[in-house]
C-alpha positions as CSV (number, residue, x, y, z in Angstrom):
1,X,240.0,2.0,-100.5
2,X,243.2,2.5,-102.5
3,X,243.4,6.4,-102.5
4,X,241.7,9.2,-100.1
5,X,240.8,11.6,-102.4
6,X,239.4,14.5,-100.6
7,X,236.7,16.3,-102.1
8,X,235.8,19.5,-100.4
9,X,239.5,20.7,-101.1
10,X,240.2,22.1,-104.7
11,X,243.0,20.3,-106.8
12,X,246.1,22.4,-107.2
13,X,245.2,24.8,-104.4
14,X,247.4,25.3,-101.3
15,X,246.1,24.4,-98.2
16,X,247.8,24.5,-94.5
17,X,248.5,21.6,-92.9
18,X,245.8,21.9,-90.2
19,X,243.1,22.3,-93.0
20,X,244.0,19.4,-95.2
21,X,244.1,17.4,-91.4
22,X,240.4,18.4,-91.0
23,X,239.2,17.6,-94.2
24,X,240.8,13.9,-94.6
25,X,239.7,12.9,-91.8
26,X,236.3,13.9,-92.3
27,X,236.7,12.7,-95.3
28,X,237.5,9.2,-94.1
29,X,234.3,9.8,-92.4
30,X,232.2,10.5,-95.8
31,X,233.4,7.5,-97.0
32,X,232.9,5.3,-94.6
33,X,229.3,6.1,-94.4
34,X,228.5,6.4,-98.0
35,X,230.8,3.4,-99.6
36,X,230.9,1.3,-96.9
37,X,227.1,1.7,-96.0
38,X,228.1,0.3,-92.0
39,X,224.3,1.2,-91.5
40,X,223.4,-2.0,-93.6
41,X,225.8,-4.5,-92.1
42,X,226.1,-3.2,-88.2
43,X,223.4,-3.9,-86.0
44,X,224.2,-0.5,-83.9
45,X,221.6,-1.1,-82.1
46,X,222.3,-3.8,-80.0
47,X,224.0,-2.3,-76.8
48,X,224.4,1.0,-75.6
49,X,228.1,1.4,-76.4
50,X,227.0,1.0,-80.3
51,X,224.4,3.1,-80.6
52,X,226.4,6.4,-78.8
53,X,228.6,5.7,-81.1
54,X,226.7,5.7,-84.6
55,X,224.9,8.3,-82.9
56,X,227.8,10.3,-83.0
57,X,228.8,9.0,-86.3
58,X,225.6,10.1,-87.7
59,X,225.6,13.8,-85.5
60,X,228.9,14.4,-87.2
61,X,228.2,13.0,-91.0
62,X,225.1,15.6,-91.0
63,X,227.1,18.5,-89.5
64,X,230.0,18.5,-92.1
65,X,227.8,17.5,-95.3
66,X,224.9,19.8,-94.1
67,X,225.3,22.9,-91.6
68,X,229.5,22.8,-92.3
69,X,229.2,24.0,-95.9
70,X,226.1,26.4,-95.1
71,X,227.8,28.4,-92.9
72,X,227.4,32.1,-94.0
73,X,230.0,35.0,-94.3
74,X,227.9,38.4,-93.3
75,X,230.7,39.7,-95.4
76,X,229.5,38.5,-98.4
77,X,226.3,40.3,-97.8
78,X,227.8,43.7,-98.1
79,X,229.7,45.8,-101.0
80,X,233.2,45.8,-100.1
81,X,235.1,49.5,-100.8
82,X,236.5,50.3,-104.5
83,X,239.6,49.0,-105.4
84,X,241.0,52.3,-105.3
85,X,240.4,53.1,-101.8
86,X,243.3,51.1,-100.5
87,X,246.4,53.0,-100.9
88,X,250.0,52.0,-101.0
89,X,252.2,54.5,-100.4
90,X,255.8,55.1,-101.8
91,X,257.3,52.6,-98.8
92,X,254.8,50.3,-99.4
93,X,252.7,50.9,-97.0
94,X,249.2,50.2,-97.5
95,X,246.3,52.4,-96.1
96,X,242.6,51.3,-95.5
97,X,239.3,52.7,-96.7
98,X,237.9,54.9,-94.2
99,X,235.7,52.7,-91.2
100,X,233.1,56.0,-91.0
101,X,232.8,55.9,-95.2
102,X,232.1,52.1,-94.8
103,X,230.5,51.4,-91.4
104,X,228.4,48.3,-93.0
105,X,231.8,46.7,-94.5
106,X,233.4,47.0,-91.6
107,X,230.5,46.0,-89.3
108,X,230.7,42.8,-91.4
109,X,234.4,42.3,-91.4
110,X,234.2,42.3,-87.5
111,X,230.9,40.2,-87.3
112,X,233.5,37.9,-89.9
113,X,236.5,37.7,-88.1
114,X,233.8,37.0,-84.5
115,X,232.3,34.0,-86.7
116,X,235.8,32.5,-88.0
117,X,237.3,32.3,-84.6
118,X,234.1,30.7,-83.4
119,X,234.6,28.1,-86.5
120,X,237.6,27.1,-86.1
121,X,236.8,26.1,-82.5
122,X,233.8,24.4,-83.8
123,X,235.9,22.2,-86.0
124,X,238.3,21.5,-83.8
125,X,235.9,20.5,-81.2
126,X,234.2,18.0,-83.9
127,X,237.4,16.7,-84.8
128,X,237.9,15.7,-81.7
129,X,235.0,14.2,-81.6
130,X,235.5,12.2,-84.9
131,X,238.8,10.7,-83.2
132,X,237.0,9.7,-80.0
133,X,234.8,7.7,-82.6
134,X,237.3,5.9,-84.5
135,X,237.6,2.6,-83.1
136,X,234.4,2.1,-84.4
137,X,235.3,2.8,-88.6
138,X,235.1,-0.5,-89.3
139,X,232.8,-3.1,-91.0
C-alpha cells in the first residue's frame, strides 16, 4: 500500500484532527481485511491468542462497515423550525425558535445531542480496541 486513501471522509471537506485519526485508522483496518484477505493466508485458528484476536478484528470490521454508518439521528426524523424563526438582532445576537412551538424538534435535538455524546465514547472505546489489536495487521 502506497497511499491511505480514506474513504468514509469527503475530499475537500475539513475535518478535525480527532475525526480524520478515527477514520484512518479504521481505515487501515478496511484494508487490511478486504485487500490483504489475512482470512485466506492466516490460520487464526490455531491457538487461542489468534483467534481473540481475529475475533476482535472481525467484531470491529462489522461494527464500522455495518452498525457505524447505520446509526440514526432522531433529528432527522422531525421538521426543524422555518428559517425565519431564528432571529438576529441588531448586535448580533441570535434568538431561538420557541421550545413550547417546537416540542418535537427540540425533543429530538436533546435525544441528538444524548446519542452523539454516547458515540463518541463508542468510537473512542473501539479505537482503542483497534490499537490493542495491531500487532496482529500483518500477513
Amino acid at each position: 500500500m502506497k497511499y491511505l486513501k480514506i474513504h468514509t471522509l469527503n475530499k475537500g471537506q475539513w475535518y478535525d484532527r480527532d475525526t480524520i485519526l478515527l477514520h484512518a485508522a479504521f481505515q487501515v483496518l478496511v484494508d487490511f481485511i478486504e485487500q490483504e484477505k489475512p482470512d485466506e493466508i492466516i490460520d487464526w485458528q490455531h491457538e487461542e491468542l489468534y483467534r481473540n484476536a481475529w475475533n476482535e478484528i472481525t467484531q470491529l470490521y462489522q461494527w464500522w462497515k455495518e452498525a457505524r454508518p447505520n446509526r440514526h439521528d432522531p433529528v432527522d426524523d422531525v421538521a426543524s423550525p422555518p428559517d425565519e424563526e431564528y432571529v438576529i438582532s441588531e448586535a448580533g445576537v441570535m434568538s431561538f425558535p420557541d421550545r413550547e412551538k417546537y416540542p418535537e424538534y427540540y425533543a429530538a435535538l436533546d435525544k441528538s445531542r444524548e446519542l452523539e455524546d454516547e458515540w463518541h465514547e463508542e468510537d473512542q472505546r473501539n479505537l482503542h480496541r483497534l490499537i490493542e489489536v495491531r500487532p496482529f495487521l500483518w500477513t
